[in-house]
N, C-alpha and C positions, 0 to 999 in steps of 0.2 A: 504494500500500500504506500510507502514512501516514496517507493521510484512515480508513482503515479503524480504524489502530492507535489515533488521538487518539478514533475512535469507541467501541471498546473501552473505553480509558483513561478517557473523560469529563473530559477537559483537554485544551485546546489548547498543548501543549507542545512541543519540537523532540525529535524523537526522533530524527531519521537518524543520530546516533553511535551506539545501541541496533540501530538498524534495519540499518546498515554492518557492526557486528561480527557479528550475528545469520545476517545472510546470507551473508559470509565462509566463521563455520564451517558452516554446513548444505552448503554446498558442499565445505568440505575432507570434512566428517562423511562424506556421501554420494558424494561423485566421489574423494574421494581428495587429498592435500595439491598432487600436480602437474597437477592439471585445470587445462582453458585454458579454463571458461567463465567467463563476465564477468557474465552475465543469470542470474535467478533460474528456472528452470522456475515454470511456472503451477501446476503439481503440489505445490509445497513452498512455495507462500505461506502455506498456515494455520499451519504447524509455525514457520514464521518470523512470521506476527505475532503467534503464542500465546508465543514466545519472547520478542520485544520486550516484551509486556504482561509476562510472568514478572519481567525484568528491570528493567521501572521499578517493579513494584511492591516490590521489596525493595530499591531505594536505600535506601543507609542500613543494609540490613542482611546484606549483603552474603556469602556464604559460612554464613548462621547456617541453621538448620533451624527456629528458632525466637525470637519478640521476645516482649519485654513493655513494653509502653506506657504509661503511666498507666494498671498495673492491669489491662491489656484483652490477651491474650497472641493472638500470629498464629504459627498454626504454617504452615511451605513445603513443599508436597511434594518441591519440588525446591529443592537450596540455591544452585543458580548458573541462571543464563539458558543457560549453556554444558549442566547438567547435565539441563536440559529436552529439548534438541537431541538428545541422546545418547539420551535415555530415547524419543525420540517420531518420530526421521527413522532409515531405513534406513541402517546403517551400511556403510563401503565394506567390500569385500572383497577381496584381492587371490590370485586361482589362483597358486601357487608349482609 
């Protein structure tokens, strides 16, 4: 999934701490916080690498909806990498 992400990305950079937290919560997100899976379903990799990409691309601007750069402003659909996962993977549910 890395080779895909730096493909995305267009840098060869270390992403597995992006790629470690991304897949954590899409697991809590979707199974629940006391799931015992370890492995990612094959099913949830794009939502997981379109999260990682979310995530490096607002280092630096972390939680904002919106930057201004020299001049050149970037707006986020989403303000967190967390807030991508929520908006894009099935959430759990629990029958009470």
């Amino acid at each position: 999934m890395e080779e895909k992400i730096k493909a995305i990305i267009g840098e060869d950079v270390d992403v597995s701490v992006y790629l470690s937290l991304a897949q954590a919560e899409v697991l809590s997100w979707v199974y629940g916080k006391d799931n015992q899976l370890e492995e990612l379903p094959a099913w949830l990799e794009p939502v997981t690498i379109m999260a990682v990409v979310v995530g490096f691309n607002q280092s630096g601007a972390e939680g904002e909806s919106a930057e201004t750069v020299d001049g050149v402003q970037h707006v986020f659909k989403h303000d967190t990498m967390v807030s991508y996962i929520h908006n894009n993977a099935p959430g759990h549910a629990k029958i009470v």
